[in-house]
PDB file of N, CA, C and O in Angstrom:
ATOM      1  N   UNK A   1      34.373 -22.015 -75.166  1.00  0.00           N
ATOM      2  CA  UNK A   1      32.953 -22.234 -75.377  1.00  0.00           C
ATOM      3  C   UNK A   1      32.531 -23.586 -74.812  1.00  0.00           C
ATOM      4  O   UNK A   1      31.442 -23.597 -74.238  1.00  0.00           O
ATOM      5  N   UNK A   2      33.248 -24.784 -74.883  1.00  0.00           N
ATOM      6  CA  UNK A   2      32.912 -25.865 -74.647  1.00  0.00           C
ATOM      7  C   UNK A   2      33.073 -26.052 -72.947  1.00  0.00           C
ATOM      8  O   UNK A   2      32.462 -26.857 -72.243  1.00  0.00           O
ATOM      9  N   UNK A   3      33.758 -25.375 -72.662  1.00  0.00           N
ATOM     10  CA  UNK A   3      34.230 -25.129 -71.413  1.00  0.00           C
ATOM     11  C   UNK A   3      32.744 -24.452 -70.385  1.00  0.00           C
ATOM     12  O   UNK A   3      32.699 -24.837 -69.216  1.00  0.00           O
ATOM     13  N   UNK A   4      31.968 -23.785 -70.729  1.00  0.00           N
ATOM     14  CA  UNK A   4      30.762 -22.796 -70.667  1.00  0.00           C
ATOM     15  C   UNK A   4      29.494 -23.563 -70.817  1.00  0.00           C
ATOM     16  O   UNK A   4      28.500 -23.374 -70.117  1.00  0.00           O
ATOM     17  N   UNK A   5      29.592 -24.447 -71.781  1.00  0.00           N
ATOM     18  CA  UNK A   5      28.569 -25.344 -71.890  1.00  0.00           C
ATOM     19  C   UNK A   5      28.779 -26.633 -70.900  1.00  0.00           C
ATOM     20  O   UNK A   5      27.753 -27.251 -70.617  1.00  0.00           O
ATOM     21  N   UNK A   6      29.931 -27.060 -70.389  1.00  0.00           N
ATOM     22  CA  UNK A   6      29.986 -28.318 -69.606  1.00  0.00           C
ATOM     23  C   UNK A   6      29.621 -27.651 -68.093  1.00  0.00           C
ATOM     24  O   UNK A   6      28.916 -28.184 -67.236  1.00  0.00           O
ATOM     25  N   UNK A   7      30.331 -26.267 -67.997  1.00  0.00           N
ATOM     26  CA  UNK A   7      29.505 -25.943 -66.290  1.00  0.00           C
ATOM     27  C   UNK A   7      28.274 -25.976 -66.485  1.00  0.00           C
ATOM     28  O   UNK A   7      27.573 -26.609 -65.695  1.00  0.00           O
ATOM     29  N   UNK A   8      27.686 -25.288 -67.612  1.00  0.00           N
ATOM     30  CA  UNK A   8      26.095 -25.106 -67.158  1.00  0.00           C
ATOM     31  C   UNK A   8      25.448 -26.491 -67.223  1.00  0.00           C
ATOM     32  O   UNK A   8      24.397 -26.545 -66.584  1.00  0.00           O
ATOM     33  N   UNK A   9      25.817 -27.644 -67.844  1.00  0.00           N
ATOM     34  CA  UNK A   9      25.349 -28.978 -67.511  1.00  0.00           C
ATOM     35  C   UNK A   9      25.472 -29.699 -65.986  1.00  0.00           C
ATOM     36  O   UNK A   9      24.630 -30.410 -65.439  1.00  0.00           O
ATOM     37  N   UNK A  10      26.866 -29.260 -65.453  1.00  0.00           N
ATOM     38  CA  UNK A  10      26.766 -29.509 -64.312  1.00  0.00           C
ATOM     39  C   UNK A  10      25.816 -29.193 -63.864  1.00  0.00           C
ATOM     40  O   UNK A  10      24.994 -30.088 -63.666  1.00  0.00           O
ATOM     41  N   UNK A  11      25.403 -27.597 -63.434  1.00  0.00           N
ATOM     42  CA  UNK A  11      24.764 -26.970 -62.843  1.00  0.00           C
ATOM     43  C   UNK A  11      23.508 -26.225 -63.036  1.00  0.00           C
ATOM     44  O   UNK A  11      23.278 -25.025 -62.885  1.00  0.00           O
ATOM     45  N   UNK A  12      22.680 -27.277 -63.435  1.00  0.00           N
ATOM     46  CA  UNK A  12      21.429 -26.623 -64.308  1.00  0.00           C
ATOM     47  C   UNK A  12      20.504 -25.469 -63.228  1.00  0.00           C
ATOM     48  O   UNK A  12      19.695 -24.611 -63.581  1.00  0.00           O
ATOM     49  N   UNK A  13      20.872 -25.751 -62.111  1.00  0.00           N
ATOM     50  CA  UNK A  13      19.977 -24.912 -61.511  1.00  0.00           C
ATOM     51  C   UNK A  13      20.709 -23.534 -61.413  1.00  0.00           C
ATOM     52  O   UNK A  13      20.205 -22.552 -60.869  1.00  0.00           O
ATOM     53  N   UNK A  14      21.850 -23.555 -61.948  1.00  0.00           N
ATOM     54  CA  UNK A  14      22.735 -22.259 -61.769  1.00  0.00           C
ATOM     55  C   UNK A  14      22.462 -21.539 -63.517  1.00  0.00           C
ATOM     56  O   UNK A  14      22.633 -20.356 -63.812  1.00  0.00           O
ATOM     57  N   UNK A  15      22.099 -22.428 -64.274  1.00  0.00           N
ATOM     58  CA  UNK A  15      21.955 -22.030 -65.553  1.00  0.00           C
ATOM     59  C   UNK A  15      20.881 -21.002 -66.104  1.00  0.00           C
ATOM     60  O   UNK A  15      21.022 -20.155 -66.985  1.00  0.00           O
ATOM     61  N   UNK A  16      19.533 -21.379 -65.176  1.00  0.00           N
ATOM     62  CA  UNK A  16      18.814 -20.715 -65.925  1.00  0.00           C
ATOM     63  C   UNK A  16      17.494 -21.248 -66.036  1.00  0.00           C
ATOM     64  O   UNK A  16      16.398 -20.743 -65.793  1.00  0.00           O
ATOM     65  N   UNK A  17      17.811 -22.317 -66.433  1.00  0.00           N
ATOM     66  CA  UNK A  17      16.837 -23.771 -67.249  1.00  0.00           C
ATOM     67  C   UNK A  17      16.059 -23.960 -66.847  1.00  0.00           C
ATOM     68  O   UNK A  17      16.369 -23.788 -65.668  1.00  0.00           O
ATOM     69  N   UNK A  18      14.485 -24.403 -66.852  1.00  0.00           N
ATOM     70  CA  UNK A  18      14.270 -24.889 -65.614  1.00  0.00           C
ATOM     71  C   UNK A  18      13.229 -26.274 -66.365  1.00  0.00           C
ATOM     72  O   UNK A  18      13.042 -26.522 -67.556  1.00  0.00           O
ATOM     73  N   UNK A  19      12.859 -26.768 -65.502  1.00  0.00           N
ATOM     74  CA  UNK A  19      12.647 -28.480 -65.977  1.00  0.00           C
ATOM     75  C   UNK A  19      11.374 -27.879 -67.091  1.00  0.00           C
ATOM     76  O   UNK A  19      10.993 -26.723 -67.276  1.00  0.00           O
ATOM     77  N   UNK A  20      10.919 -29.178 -67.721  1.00  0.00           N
ATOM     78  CA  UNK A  20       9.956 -28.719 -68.550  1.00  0.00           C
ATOM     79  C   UNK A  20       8.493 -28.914 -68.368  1.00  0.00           C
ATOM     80  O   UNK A  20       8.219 -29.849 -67.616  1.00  0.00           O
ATOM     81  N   UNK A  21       7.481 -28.261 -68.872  1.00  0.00           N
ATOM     82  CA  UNK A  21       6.343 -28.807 -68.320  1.00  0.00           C
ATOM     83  C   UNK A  21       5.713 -30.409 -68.811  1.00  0.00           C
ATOM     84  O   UNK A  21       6.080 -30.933 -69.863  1.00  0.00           O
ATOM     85  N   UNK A  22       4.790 -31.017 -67.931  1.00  0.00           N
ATOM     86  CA  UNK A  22       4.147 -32.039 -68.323  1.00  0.00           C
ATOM     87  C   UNK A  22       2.893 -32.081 -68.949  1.00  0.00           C
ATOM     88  O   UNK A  22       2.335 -30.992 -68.815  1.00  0.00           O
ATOM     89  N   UNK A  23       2.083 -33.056 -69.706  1.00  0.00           N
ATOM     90  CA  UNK A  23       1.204 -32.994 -70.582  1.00  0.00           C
ATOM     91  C   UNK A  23       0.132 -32.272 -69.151  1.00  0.00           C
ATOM     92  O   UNK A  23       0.316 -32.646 -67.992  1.00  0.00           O
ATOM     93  N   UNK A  24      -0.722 -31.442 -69.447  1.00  0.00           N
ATOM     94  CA  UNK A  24      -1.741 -30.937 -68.496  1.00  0.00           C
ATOM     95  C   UNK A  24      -1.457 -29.440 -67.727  1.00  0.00           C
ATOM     96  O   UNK A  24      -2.137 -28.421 -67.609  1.00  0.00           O
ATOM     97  N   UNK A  25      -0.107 -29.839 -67.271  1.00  0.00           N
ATOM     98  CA  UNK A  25       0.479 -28.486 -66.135  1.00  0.00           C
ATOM     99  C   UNK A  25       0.000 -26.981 -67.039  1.00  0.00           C
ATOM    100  O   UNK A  25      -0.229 -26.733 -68.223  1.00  0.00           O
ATOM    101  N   UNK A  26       0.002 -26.245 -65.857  1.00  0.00           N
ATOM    102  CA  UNK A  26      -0.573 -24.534 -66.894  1.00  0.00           C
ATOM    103  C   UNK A  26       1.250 -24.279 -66.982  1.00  0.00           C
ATOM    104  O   UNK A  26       2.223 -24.546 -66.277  1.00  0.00           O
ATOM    105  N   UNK A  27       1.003 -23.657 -68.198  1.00  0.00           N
ATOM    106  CA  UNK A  27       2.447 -22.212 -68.609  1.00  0.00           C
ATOM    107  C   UNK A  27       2.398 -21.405 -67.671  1.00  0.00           C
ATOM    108  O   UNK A  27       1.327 -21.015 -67.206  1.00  0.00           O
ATOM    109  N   UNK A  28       3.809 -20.942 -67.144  1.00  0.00           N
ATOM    110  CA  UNK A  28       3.908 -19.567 -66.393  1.00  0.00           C
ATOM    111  C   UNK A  28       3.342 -18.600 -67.114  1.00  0.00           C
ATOM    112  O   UNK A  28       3.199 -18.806 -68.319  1.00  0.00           O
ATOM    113  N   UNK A  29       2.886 -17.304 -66.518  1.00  0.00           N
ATOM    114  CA  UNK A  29       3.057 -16.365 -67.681  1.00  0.00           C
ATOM    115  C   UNK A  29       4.470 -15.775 -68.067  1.00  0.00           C
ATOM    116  O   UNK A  29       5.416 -15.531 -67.317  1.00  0.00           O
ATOM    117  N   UNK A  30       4.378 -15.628 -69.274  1.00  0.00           N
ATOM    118  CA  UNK A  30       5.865 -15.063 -69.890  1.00  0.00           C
ATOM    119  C   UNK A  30       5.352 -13.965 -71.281  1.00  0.00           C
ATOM    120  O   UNK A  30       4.342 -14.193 -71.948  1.00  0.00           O
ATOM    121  N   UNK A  31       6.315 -12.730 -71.527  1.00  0.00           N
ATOM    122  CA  UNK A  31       6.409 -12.032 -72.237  1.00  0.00           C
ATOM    123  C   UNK A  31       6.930 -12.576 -73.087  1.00  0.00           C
ATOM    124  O   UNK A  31       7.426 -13.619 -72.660  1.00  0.00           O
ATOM    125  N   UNK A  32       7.194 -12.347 -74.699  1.00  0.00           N
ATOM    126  CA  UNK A  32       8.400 -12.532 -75.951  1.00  0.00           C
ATOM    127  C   UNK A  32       7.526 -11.247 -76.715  1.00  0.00           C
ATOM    128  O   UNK A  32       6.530 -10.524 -76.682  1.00  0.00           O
ATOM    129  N   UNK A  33       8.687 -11.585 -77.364  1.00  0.00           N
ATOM    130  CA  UNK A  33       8.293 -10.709 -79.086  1.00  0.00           C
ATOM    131  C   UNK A  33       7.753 -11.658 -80.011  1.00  0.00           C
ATOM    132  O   UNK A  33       8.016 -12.854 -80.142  1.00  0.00           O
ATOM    133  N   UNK A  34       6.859 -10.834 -80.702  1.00  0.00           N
ATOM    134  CA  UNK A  34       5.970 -11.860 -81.761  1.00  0.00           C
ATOM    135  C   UNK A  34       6.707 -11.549 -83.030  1.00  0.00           C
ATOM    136  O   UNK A  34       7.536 -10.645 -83.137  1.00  0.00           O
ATOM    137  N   UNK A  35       6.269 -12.526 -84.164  1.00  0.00           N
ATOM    138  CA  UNK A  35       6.864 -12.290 -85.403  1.00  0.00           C
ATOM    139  C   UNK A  35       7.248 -10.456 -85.527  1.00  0.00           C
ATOM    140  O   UNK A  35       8.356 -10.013 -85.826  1.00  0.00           O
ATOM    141  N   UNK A  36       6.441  -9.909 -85.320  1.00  0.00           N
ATOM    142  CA  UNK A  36       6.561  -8.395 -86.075  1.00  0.00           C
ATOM    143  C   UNK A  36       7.211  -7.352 -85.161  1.00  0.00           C
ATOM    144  O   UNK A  36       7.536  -6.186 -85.386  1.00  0.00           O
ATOM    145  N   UNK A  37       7.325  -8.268 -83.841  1.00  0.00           N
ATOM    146  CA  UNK A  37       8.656  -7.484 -82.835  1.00  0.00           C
ATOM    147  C   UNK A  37       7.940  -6.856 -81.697  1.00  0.00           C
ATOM    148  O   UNK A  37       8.556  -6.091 -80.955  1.00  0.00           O
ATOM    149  N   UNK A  38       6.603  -7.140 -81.492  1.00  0.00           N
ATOM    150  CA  UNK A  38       5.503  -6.810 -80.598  1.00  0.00           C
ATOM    151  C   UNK A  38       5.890  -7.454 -79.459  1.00  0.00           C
ATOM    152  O   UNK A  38       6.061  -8.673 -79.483  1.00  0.00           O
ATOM    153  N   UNK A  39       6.078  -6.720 -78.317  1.00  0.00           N
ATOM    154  CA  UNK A  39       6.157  -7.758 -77.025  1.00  0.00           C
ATOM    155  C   UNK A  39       4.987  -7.877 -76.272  1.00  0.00           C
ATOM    156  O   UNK A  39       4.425  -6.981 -75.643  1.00  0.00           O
ATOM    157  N   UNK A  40       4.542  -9.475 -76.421  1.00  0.00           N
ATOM    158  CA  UNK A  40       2.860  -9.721 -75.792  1.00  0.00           C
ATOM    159  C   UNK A  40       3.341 -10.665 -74.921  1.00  0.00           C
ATOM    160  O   UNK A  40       4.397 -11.296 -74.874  1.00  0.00           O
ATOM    161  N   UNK A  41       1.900 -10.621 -73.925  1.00  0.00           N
ATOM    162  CA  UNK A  41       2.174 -11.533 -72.638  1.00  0.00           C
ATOM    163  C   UNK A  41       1.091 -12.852 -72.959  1.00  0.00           C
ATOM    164  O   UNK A  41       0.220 -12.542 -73.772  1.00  0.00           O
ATOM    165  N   UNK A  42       1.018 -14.173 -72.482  1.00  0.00           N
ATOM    166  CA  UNK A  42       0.733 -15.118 -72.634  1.00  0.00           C
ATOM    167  C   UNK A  42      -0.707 -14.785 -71.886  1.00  0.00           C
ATOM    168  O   UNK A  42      -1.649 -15.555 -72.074  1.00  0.00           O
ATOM    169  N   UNK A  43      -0.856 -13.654 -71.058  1.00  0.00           N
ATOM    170  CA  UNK A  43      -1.818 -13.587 -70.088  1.00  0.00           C
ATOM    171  C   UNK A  43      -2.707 -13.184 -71.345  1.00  0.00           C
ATOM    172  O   UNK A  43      -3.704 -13.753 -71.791  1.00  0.00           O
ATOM    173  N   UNK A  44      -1.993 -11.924 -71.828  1.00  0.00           N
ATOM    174  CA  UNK A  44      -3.266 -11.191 -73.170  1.00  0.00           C
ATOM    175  C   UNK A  44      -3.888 -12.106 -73.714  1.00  0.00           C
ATOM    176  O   UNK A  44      -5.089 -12.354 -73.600  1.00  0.00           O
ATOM    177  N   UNK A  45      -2.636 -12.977 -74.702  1.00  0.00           N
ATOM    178  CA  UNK A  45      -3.437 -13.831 -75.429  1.00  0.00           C
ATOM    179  C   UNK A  45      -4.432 -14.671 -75.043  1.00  0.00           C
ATOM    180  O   UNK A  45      -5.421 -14.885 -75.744  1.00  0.00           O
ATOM    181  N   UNK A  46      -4.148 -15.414 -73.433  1.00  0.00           N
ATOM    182  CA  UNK A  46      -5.499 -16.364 -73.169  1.00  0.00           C
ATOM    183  C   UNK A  46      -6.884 -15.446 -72.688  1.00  0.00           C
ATOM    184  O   UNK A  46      -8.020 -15.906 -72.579  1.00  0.00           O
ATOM    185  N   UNK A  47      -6.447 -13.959 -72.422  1.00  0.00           N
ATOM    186  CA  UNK A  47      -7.806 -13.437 -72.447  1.00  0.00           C
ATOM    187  C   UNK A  47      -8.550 -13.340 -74.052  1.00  0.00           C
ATOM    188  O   UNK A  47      -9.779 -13.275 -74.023  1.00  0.00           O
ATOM    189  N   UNK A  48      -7.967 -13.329 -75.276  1.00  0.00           N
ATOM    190  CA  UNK A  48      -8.632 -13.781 -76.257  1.00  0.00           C
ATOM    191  C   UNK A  48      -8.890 -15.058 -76.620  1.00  0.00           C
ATOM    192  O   UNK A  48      -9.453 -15.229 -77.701  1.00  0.00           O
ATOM    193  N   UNK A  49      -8.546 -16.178 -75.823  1.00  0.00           N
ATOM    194  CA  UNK A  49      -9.500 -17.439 -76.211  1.00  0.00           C
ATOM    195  C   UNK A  49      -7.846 -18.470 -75.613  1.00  0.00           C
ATOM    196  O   UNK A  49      -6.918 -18.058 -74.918  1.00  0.00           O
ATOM    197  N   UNK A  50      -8.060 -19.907 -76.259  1.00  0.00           N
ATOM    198  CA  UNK A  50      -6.985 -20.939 -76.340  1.00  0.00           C
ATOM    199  C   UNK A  50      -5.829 -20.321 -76.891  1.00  0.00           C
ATOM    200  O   UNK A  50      -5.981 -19.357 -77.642  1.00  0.00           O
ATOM    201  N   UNK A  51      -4.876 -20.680 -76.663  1.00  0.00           N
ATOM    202  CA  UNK A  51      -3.561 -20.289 -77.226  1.00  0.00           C
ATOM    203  C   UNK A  51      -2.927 -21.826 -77.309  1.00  0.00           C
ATOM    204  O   UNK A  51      -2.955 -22.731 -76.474  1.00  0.00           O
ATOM    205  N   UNK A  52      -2.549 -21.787 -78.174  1.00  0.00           N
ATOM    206  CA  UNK A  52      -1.272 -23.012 -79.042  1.00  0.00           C
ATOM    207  C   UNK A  52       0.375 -22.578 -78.965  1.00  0.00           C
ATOM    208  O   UNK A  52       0.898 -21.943 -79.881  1.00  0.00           O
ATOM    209  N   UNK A  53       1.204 -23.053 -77.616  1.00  0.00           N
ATOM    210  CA  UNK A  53       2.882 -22.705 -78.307  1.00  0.00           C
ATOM    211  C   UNK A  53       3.284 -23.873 -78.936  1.00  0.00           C
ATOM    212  O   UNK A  53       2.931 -25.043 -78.793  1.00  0.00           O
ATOM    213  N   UNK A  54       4.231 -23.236 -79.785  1.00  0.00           N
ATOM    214  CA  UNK A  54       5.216 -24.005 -80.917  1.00  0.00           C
ATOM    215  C   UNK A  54       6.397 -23.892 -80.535  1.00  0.00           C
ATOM    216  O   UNK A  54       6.867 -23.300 -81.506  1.00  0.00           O
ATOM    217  N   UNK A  55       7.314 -24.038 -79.761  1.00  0.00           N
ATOM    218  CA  UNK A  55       9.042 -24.295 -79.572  1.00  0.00           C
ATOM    219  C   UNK A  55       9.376 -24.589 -81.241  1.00  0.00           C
ATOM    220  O   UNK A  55       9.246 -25.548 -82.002  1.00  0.00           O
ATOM    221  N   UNK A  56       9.895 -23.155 -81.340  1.00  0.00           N
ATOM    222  CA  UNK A  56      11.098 -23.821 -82.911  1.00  0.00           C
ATOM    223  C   UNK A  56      12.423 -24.147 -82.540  1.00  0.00           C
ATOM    224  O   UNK A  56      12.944 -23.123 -82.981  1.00  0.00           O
ATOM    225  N   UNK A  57      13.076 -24.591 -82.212  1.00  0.00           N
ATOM    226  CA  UNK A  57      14.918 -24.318 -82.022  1.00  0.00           C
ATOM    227  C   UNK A  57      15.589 -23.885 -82.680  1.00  0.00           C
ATOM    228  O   UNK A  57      16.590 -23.365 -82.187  1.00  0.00           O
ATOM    229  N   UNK A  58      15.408 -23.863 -84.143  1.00  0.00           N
ATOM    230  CA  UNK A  58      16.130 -23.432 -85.237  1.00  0.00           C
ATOM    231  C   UNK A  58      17.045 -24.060 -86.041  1.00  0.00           C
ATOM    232  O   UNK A  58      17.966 -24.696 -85.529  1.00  0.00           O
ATOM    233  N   UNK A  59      16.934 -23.979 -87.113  1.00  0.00           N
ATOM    234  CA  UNK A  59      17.124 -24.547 -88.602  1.00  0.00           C
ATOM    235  C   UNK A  59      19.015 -24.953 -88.332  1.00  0.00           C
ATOM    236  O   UNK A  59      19.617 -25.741 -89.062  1.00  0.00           O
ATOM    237  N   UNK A  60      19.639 -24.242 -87.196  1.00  0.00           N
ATOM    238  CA  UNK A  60      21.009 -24.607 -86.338  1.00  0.00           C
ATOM    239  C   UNK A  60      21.343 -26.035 -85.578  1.00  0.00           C
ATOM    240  O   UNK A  60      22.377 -26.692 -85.456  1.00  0.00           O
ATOM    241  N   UNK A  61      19.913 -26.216 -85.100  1.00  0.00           N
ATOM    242  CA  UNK A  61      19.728 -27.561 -84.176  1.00  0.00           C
ATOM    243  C   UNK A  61      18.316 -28.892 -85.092  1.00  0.00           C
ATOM    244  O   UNK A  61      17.154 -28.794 -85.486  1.00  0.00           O
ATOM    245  N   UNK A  62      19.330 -29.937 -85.039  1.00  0.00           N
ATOM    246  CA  UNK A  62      18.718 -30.649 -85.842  1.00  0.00           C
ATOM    247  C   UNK A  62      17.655 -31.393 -84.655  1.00  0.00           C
ATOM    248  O   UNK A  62      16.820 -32.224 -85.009  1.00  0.00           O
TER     249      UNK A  62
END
């Protein structure tokens, strides 16, 4: 495992990752599942008005 996590640090562009946005820049659009397991697109929601994301990491990562 530790072994898995030190390549993908090497190699962030091989990982996945990609840098993060800055205060202003727009969100890609992206799909997830919502609390109730609904998969919505970021596009839907800004056709109903402002949208707010929250990054949780989880109660795992301090």
């Amino acid at each position: 495992m530790q072994q898995k996590i030190t390549e993908a640090n090497k190699k962030p562009e091989e990982s996945g990752e990609v840098d993060g946005l800055e205060l202003g820049d727009q969100a890609p659009n992206f799909k997830l599942k919502n609390h109730l397991g609904e998969e919505v697109s970021l596009a839907e929601k800004l056709e109903e008005g402002p949208v707010v994301l929250v990054f949780y990491r989880g109660g795992w990562c301090p």
